[in-house]
C-alpha positions in Angstrom: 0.0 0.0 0.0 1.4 2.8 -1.1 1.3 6.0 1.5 1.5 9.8 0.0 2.6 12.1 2.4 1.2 15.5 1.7 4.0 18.4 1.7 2.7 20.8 4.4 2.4 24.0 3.0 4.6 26.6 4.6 3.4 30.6 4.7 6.2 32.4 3.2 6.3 35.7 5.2 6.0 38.8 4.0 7.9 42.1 4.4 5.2 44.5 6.0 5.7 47.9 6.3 7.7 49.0 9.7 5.5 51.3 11.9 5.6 54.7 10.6 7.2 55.9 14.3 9.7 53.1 14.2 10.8 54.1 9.9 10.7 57.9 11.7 13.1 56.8 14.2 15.3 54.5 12.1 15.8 57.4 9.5 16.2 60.1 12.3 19.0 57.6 14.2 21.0 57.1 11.3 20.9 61.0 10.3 21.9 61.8 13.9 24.8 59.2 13.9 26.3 61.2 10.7 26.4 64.2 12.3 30.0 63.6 14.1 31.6 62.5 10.4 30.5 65.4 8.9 31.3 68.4 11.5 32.2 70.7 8.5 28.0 71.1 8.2 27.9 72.2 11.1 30.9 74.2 12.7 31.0 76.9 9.6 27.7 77.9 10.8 28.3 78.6 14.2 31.4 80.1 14.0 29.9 82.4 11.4 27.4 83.2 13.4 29.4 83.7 16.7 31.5 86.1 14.5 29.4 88.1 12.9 28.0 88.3 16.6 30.4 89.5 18.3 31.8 92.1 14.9 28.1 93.6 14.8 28.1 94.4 18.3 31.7 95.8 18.0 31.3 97.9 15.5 27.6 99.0 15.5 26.4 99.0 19.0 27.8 102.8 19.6 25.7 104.0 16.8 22.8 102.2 18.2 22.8 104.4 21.5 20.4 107.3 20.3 17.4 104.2 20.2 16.3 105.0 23.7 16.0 100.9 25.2 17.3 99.8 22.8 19.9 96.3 24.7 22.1 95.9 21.0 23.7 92.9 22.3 20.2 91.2 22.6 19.1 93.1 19.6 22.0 90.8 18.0 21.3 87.4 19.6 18.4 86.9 17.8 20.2 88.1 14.0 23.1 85.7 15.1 21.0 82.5 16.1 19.1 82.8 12.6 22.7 82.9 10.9 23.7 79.2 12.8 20.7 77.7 12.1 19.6 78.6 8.4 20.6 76.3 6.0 21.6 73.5 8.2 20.1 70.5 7.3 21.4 66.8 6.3 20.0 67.6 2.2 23.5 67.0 1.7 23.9 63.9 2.9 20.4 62.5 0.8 22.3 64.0 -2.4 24.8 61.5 -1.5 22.4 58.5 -0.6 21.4 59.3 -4.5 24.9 59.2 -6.1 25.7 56.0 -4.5 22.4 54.7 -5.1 21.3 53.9 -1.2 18.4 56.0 -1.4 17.2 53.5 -4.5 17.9 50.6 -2.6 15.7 52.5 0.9 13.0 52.6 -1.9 12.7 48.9 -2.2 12.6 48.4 1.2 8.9 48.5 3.4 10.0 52.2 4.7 7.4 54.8 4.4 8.6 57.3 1.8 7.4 60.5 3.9 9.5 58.9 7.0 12.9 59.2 5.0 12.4 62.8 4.8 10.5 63.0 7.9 13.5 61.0 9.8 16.4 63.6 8.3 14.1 66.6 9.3 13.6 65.2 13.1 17.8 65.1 13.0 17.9 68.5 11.8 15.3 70.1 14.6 17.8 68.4 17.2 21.1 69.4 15.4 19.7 73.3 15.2 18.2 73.0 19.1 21.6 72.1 19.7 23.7 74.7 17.7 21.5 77.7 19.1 23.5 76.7 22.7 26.9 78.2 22.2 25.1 81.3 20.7 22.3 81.6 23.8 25.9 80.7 25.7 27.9 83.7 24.8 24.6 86.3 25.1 24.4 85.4 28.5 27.7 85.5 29.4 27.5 89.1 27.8 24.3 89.8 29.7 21.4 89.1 27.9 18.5 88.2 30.1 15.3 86.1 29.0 11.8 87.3 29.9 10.5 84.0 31.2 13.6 82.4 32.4 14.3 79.0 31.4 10.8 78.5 29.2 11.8 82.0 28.1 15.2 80.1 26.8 13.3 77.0 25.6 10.9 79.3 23.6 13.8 80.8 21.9 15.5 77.7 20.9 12.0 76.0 19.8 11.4 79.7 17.2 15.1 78.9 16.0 14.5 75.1 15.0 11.2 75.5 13.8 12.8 78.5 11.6 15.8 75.9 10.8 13.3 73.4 9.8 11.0 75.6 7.7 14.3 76.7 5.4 15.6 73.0 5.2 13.0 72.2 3.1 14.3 74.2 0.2 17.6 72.3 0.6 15.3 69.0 0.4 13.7 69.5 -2.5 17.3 70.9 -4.4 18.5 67.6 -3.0 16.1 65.5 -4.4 15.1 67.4 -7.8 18.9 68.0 -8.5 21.3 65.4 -6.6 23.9 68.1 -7.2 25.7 68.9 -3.8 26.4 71.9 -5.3 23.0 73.7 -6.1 22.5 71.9 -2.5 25.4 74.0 -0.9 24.1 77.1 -2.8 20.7 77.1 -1.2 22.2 78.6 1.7 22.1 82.0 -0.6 18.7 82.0 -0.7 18.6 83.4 2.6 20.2 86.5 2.4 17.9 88.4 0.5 15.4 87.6 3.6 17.9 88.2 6.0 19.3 91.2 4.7 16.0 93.0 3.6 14.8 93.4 7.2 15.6 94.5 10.8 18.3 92.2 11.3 20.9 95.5 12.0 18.7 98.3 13.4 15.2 98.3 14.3 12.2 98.7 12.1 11.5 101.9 13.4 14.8 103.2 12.3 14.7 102.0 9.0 13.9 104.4 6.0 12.1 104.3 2.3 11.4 101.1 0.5 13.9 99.0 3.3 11.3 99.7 5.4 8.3 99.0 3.1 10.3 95.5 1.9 10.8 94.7 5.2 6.9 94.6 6.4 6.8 91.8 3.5 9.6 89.8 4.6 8.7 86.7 6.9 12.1 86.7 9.3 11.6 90.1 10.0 8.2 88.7 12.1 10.7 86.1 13.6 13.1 88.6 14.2 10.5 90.3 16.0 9.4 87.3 18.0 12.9 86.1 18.9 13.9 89.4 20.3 10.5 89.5 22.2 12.0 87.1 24.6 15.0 89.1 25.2 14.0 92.8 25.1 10.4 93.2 26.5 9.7 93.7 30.2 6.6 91.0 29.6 5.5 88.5 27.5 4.4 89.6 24.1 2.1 87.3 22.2 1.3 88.9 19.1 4.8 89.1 18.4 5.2 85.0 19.4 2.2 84.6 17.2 3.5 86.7 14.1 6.6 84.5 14.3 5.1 81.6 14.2 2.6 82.5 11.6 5.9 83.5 9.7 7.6 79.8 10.1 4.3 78.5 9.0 3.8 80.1 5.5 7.5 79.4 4.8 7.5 75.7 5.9 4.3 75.2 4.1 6.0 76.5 1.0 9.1 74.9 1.5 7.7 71.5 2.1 5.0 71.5 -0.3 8.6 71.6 -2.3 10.4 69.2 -1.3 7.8 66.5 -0.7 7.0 66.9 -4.4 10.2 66.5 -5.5 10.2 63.7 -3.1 7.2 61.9 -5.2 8.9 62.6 -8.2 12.2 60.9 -7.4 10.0 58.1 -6.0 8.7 57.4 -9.8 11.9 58.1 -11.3 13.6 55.1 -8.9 10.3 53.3 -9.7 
C-alpha cells in the first residue's frame, strides 16, 4: 500500500511595512549618527554666526545708543542664532544616498517614503536646538536676560529650530530634484535676501524708504521680532510670538509642499 505524504504548505512571510514611528526613528537615528563625520556642516555655521555676533556688536552698538532701550547685544542674539541655524540641514547627505544609489535601494525596502524625509528633518530640529546653545551661551555671558527664564530660553531655541526646519525644506527639494551637492550647498544663498531685507541691524523703526516698506513683506523680520520679544520686552508679548510663528508657518508650508514633491517625483523616477 502505497502512502502519499502530503507536503505541508509553509506561509512564506512577507515584508510588511515597519510602523511609521519606528521608519521615523530609524531614519532620524542614522541621520543623527552622521552628524560627528561630517562636522564641516555644522561648525561653519556657528562660528559664522558667533563672529558676525560678536563684529556687529563691535562695531555698530555705539551707533545704536540714540534708540532710547534699545539692549544691541540682545538686539544681535536673535540676527546671530538665525545665521547658525539657516541652511543647516542633512539635504547634503540625501544627495549623497542618491549618487551612491542607497536611497534607490531604501526605496525597495517596506520604509514609508514621507519617513525618509521625515526622519532627516527630526535630525535636523535636534542638530539646530543644539547649535542655538553656544550662541544663547555667549549672550548670557555678555548679559542678555530672558523674559521667562528657562521656558523664556526653551521658547527661543524651539522659534530657531522651527525656523531651521521651515528653510531645510528648500535644501530638500534641491536635493532631491537635483542630486547636485552643489546647487544643495548654494541654497544657503537664498537666505540673504530675507535676511538682509529686514531688521536684522537696526530696528524697524529706524529703517527708511522702501527697506522699510520690503521689510513689512519679509517673513524673518516677524521672527526677528518674536525672537527678540524674549529678550527685550519687560513682559511676555504674544502677538509678536504669534506673528513669528505664523511666519515659520507660510514658509514651511512653501518649503515642504517643495520638497515633498520633488520627493514623489524621485519616488517614480527610482520606480
Amino acid at each position: 500500500m502505497t502512502t502519499v505524504t502530503e507536503t505541508p504548505v509553509v506561509d512564506v512571510a512577507r515584508a510588511k511595512p515597519a510602523e511609521f514611528v519606528r521608519d521615523l526613528r530609524s531614519i532620524a537615528g542614522r541621520a543623527l549618527r552622521a552628524v560627528p563625520r561630517d562636522v564641516e556642516v555644522v561648525i561653519p555655521p556657528v562660528f559664522i554666526a558667533l563672529f558676525f555676533f560678536i563684529v556687529n556688536i563691535a562695531t555698530l552698538q555705539r551707533l545704536t545708543k540714540a534708540v532710547p532701550g534699545l539692549d544691541y547685544t540682545a538686539f544681535q542674539m536673535a540676527t546671530a542664532v538665525l545665521l547658525g541655524v539657516t541652511g543647516v540641514s542633512r539635504a547634503g547627505a540625501i544627495v549623497l544616498d542618491v549618487q551612491n544609489k542607497y536611497f534607490d535601494r531604501l526605496l525597495l525596502t517596506p520604509v514609508r517614503r514621507t519617513a525618509i524625509l521625515l526622519g532627516h528633518m527630526a535630525a535636523d530640529v535636534a542638530v539646530s536646538a543644539a547649535l542655538t546653545v553656544p550662541i544663547i551661551g555667549l549672550g548670557l555671558i555678555l548679559g542678555v536676560r530672558f523674559q521667562g527664564g528657562p521656558i523664556g530660553v526653551l521658547m527661543f531655541v524651539a522659534l530657531a529650530a522651527l525656523w531651521s526646519l521651515a528653510f531645510a525644506g528648500f535644501g530638500y527639494a534641491i536635493a532631491l530634484k537635483t542630486g547636485n551637492p552643489a546647487a544643495v550647498n548654494s541654497s544657503f544663498l537664498l537666505f540673504f535676501p530675507f535676511l538682509f531685507l529686514t531688521s536684522s541691524y537696526v530696528p524697524r523703526s529706524q529703517l527708511s524708504g522702501w527697506l522699510h516698506t520690503v521689510s513689512a513683506f519679509n517673513p524673518v523680520t516677524y521672527i526677528l521680532d518674536g525672537l527678540r520679544s524674549l529678550v527685550l520686552a519687560d513682559s511676555w508679548k504674544w502677538g509678536d510670538l504669534a506673528q513669528a510663528l505664523i511666519a515659520i508657518g507660510v514658509v514651511g508650508a512653501i518649503s515642504m509642499a517643495m520638497c515633498f514633491a520633488a520627493l514623489r517625483g524621485r519616488v517614480r523616477q527610482a520606480a
